[in-house]
N, C-alpha and C positions, 0 to 999 in steps of 0.2 A: 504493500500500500504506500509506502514512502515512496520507494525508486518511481510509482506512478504515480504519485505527486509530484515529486521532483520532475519527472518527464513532460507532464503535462503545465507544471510554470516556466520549466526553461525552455523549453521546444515548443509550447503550445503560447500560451500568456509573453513570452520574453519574444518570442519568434527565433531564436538560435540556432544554428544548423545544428543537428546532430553529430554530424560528419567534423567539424570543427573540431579546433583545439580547443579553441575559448567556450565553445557549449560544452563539450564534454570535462573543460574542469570548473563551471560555473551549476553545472549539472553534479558533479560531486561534491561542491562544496555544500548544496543547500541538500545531499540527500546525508551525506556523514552529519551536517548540524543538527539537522530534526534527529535522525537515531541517536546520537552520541547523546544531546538533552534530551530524550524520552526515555533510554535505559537510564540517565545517570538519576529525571527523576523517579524513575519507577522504583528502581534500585536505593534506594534511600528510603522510600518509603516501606519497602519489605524492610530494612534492616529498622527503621523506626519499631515497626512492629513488633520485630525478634527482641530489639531492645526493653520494649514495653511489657513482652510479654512473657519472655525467660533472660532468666540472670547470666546477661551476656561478662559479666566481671567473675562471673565461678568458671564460664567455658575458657575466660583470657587466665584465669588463677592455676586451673587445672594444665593448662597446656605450659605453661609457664615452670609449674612443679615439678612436672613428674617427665621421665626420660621415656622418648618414644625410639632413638636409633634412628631418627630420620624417617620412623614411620610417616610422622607428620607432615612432613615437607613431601612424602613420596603420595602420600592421598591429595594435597592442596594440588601436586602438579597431577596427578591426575583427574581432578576437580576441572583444572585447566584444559583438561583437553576433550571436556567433553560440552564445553561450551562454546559454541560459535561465535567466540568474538572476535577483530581484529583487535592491533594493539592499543589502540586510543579506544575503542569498545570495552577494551578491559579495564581502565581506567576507573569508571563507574562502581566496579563490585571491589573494586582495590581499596578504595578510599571507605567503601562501606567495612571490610573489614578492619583497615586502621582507626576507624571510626569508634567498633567495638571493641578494641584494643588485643586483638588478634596478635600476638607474636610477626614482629616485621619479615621477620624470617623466611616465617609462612607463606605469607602475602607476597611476597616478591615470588616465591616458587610458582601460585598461580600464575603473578603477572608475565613472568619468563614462560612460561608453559601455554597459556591461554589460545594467542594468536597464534604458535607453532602448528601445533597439532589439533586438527579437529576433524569432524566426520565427513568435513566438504573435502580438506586437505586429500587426507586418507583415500578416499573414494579418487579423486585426480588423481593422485601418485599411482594409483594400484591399475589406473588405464594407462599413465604416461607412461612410467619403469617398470612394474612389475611387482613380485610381489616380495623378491629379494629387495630391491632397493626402496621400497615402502615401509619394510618391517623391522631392517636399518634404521633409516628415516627416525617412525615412532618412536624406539627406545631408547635411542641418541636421543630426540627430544625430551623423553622422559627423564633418561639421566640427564641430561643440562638444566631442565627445569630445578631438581632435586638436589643435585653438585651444587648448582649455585642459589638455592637458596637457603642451605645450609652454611656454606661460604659467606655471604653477606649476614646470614642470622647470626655469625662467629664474633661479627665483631661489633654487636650492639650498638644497631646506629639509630637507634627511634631519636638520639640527642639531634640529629641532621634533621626532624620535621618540623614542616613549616610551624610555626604558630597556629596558623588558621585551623590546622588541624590537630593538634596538640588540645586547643580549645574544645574542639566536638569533642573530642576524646572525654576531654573531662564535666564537659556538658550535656554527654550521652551517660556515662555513670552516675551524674545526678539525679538527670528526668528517672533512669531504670529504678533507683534507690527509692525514687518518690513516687511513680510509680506502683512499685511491691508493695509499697506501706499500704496504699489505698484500692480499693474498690470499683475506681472509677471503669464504667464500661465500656468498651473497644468504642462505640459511635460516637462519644463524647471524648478519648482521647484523639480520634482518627482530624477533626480539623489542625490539633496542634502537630502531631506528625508530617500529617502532609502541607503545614508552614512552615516548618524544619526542612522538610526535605528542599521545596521550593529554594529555602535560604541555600540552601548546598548547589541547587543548580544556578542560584545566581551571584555564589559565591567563585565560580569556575566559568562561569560562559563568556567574558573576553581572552581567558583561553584558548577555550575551546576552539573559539570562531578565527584566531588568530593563528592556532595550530592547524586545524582543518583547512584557512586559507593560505597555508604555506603546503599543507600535502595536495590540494585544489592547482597548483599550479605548477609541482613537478610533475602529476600524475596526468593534467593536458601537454605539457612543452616538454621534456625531456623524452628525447627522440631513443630507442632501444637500440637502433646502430652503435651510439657513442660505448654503452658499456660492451657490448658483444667484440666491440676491437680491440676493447681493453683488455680484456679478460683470456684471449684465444692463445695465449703461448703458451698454458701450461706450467710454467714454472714456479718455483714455490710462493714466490712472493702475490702471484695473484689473489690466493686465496684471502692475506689481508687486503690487498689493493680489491676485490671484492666488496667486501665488508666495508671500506673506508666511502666507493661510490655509491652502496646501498644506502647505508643511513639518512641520507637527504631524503631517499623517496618514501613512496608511503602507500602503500595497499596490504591487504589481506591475500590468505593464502591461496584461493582460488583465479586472483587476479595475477596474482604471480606467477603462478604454476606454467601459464601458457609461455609466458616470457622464458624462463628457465629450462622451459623444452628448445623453445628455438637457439640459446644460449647453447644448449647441449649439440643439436643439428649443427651448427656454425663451428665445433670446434672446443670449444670452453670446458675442462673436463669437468665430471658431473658434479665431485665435491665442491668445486670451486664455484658450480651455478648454484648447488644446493646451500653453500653460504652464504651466498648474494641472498635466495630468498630468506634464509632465517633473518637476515641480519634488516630485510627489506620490512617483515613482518614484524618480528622480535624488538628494531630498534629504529627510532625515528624521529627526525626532529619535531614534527608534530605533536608525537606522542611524550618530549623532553619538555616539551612547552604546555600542555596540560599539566605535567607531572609537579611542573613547578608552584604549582598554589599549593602540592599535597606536602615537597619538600624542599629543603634548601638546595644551589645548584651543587652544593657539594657530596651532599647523599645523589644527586642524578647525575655527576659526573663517576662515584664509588658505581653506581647499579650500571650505568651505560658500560665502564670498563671492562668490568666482571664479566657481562654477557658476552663483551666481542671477547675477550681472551677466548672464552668455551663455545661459541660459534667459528671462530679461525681453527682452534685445536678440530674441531668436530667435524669443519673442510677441509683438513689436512687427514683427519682416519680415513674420512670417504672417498678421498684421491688413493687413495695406500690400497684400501681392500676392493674400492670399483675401476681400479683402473683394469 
């Protein structure tokens, strides 16, 4: 229903070619704004609820105390990856979790995990390469989800969040606190929730709109020729030089995938297109510029690093054992 609203203001109402560069990222940017604000506030308002309704500080207490072995970060990424979200989509259910004071840890394993792997992903790969280089794929993404969000939960960074969110944090254990004491019934808490939630989406939407119209204008103008030359020698270094021209762009995994096949046709070996997509999905200045109301740039510079280290390593296994 979006994508045909979007289609029908920008191509109908605006009159813009389809065919265009300038429709097609004037066409993305208003179909990612309305989704990205209607999960982030739908998504708020569930977690208002959960907050309201179970003692979201015994589930942050409990995970907190007791030793899982990485159990935890191994469920949260696979949490991620049965969610269809890109990575500014994921965004949304991130913030709900630091929100309820979720172990950072955790939360980062989804958000590494989320865009990688999903049931659209999966289903592409398994017609593009097959069902070796699919099965690959997935549990490489599970492990980097997992690796690195135990990694980043090592070294106690909740000290790198913003304020803005530091404040929910302590503004969501209050409302739960108070709450539990009373009675009040679901229809008579549900306008304050969903003026809470609202506040979050209006807390984050020059963001958003600001991140979206930076991925709105690589994803028209940035021509697929320029990286496929880049990329076709092979040698070791592409696989960061990969990584380093992905991060500017910005799509999900299904938008990807076709790219990365002709990348593969042209030459590119597969590891090296396969780290272009994680790093295309997984990392993004769009998605660095949301990020930033959640954290300071110094935790989005720690979380950006982290993942390209283990997306570079992960295009270098894949070059090793597909070549």
């Amino acid at each position: 229903m979006i994508q045909s609203f979007a289609d029908w203001l920008v191509y109908g109402i605006f009159g813009l070619d389809s065919a265009a560069k300038i429709g097609q990222a004037v066409n993305f940017f208003f179909y990612d704004s309305l989704k990205i604000l209607i999960l982030l506030f739908l998504i708020s308002a569930v977690m208002g609820v959960i907050n309201a309704y179970f003692p979201i500080d015994r589930l942050r207490n409990f995970l907190q105390s007791h030793k899982f072995y990485g159990l935890d970060y191994l469920l949260a990424s696979l949490f991620g990856a049965i969610t269809p979200f890109c990575s500014c989509s994921s965004i949304p259910l991130f913030i709900g979790f630091v929100k309820g004071g979720i172990p950072l840890g955790v939360t980062f394993s989804f958000l590494i995990l989320s865009p990688l792997v999903n049931e659209v992903a999966v289903a592409m790969f398994l017609g593009t390469f097959g069902v070796k280089v699919t099965a690959i794929y997935v549990l490489s993404g599970i492990l980097l989800g997992t690796i690195g969000g135990i990694s980043l939960g090592h070294f106690r960074l909740e000290r790198f969040l913003s304020p803005w969110v530091v404040q929910l944090q302590q503004q969501s254990i209050a409302e739960t606190q108070g709450w539990i004491a009373d009675n009040t019934s679901f229809w008579k808490r549900l306008p304050d929730i969903l003026k809470d939630s609202w506040g979050i989406v209006r807390g984050v939407l020059i963001y958003v709109l600001i991140g979206i119209s930076i991925g709105a204008a690589i994803h028209g103008f940035v021509p697929e020729g320029f990286f496929s030359g880049a990329l076709g020698s092979g040698k070791w270094w592409t696989v960061p030089l990969a990584v380093v021209l992905a991060v500017p762009m910005y799509s999900n995994a299904a938008g990807i995938i076709p790219l990365v096949e002709a990348f593969v046709q042209k030459g590119v070996a597969l590891g090296t297109a396969i780290s272009f997509m994680m790093a295309v999905v997984g990392l993004s200045l769009p998605e660095a510029t949301m990020l930033k109301k959640v954290m300071t740039w110094k935790l989005i510079g720690i979380f950006f690093g982290t993942v390209t280290l283990f997306i570079i390593l992960s295009g270098w296994f894949f070059n090793i054992i597909l070549h």
